[in-house]
C-alpha positions as CSV (number, residue, x, y, z in Angstrom):
1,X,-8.4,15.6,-28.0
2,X,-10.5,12.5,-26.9
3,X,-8.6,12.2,-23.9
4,X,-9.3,15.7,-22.9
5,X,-12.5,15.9,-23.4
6,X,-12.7,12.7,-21.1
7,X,-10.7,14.1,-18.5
8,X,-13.3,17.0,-18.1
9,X,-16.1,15.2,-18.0
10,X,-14.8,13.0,-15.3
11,X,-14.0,15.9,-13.4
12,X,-17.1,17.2,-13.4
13,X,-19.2,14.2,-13.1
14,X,-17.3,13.8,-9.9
15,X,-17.7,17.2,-8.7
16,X,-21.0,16.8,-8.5
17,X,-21.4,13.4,-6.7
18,X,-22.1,14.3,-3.5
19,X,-20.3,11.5,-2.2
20,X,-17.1,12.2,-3.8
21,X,-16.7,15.9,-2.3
22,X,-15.3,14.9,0.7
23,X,-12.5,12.7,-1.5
24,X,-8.9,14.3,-2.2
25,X,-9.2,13.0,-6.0
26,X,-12.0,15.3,-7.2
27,X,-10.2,18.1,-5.3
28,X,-6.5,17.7,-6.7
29,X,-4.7,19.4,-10.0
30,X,-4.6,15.9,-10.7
31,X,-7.9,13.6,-10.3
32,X,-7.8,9.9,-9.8
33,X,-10.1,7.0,-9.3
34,X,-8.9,3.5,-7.8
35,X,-9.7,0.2,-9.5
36,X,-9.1,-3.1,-7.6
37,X,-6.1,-5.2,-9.3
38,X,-6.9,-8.7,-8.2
39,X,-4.6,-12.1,-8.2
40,X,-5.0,-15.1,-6.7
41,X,-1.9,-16.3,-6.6
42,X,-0.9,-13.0,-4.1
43,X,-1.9,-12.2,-0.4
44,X,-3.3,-9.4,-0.3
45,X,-5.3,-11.1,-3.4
46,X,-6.9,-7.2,-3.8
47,X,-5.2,-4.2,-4.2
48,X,-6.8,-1.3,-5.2
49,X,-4.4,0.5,-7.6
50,X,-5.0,5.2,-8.2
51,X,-5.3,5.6,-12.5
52,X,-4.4,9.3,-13.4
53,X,-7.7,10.3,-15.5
54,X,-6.0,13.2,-16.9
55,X,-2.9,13.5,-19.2
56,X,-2.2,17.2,-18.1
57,X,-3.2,18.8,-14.9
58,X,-7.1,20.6,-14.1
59,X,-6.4,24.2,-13.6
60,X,-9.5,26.1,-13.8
61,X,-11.3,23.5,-13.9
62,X,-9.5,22.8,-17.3
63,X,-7.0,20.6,-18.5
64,X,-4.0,22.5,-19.3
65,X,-1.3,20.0,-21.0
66,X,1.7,22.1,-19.4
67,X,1.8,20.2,-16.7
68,X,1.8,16.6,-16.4
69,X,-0.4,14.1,-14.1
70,X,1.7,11.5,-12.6
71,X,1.0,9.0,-10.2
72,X,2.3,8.9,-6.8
73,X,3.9,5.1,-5.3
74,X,3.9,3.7,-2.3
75,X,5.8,0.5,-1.1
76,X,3.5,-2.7,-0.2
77,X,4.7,-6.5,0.8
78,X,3.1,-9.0,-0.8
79,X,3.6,-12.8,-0.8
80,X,3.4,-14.9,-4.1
81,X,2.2,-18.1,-4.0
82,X,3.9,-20.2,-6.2
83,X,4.3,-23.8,-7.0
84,X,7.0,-25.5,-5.9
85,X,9.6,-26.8,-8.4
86,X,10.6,-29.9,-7.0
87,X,6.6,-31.5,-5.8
88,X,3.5,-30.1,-7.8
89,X,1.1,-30.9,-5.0
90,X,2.9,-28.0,-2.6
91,X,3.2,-24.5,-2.7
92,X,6.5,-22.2,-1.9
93,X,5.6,-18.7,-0.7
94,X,8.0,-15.5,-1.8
95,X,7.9,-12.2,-0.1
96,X,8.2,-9.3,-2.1
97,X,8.1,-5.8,-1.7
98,X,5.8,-3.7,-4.6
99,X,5.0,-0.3,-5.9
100,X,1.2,0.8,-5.9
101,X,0.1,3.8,-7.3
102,X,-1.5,5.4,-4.4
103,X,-3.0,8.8,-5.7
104,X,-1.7,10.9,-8.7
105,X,0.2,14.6,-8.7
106,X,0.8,17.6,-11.1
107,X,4.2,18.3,-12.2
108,X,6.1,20.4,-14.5
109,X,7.3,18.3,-17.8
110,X,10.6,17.3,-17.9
111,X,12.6,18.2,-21.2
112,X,15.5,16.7,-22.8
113,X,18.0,19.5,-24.1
């Protein structure tokens, strides 16, 4: 129940910052808060990644664990910066398209007859 407890507190810690109110996370069925996910070997070398705080979804302002908190993707190109196989003292660059967790949802469980 550690996680639920933690979920609600969150909540309301951000319900009251001032400065969060005008957010979409503090506001949703499913809050989230972004952390920056950085690498240096990628351009953009920051990418700030949405973390589902709850397991279940706020309803009420409680967590009800009928419902599930999932994040939501987006598509982003990066380029890798990798060395290059054949002279050490260059560098090859890859694109490559990713998937960022943008913000998080509430959905209905899925069960497995």
């Amino acid at each position: 129940m550690e996680d639920a407890r933690n979920c609600e507190h969150q909540v309301e810690k951000m319900l009251k910052d001032p400065q969060r109110r005008q957010d979409k996370s503090p506001r949703s069925l499913s809050p989230w808060e972004y952390c920056i996910h950085r690498d240096v070997n990628r351009v953009p070398h920051e990418i700030s990644v949405a973390m589902c705080l709850c397991q279940g979804c706020v309803i009420n302002q409680d967590e009800d664990a009928s419902y599930n908190s999932v994040p939501v993707c987006g598509q982003m190109m990066v380029l890798w910066r990798m060395q290059c196989p054949h002279d050490p003292n260059k560098y090859v660059v890859k694109k490559e398209v990713i998937s960022i967790p943008v913000a998080c949802t509430c959905v209905k469980p899925v069960y497995s007859k």
